[in-house]
C-alpha positions as a printed Julia matrix, in Angstrom:
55×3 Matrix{Float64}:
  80.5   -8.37  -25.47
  83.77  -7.79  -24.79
  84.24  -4.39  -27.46
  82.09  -2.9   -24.58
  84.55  -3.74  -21.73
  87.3   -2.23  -24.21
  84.64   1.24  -24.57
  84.26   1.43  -21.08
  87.98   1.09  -19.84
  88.95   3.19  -22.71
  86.22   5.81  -21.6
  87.96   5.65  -17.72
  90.85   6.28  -18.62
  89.99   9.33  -20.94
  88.38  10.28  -18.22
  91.11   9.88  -15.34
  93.45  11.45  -17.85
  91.32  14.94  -17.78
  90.86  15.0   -14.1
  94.55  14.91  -13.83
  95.4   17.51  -16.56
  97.15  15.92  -19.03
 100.83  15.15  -19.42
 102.72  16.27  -16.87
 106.07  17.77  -18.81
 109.3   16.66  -16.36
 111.32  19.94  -15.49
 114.19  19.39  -17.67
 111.97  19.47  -20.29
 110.3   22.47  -19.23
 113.86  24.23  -18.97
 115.21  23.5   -21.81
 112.19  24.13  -24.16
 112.39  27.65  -22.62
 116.2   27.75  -23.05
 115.35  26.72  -26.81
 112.68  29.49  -27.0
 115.43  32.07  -25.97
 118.31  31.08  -28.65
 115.81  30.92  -30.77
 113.77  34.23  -30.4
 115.91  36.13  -33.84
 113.75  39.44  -32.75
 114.94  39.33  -29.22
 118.7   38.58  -30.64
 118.23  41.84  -33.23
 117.09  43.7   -30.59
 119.77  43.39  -28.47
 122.48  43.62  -30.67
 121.31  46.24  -32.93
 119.31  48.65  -30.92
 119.75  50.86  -28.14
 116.31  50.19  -25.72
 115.62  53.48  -22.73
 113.4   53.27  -20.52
């Protein structure tokens, strides 16, 4: 039956998919998701802005 072929190479490929670990996320991606992050982080901004931080 040919839904069984279809199971099986859809099982593989789960399968090869977890061995490999996923996505893999290209750098630029990477980078600017964590650039993002950073403009993004209003606590981080307030902080240094409005507050004095010792050590």
């Amino acid at each position: 039956m040919e839904a069984d072929g279809i199971l099986n190479w859809l099982v593989q490929g789960w399968l090869a998919y977890q061995a490999e670990g996923g996505l893999i996320e290209p750098w630029r991606i990477l980078k600017d998701s964590a650039a993002y992050r950073k403009e993004m982080d209003l606590t981080a901004m307030f902080i240094d802005e409005c507050c004095e931080v010792g050590e």
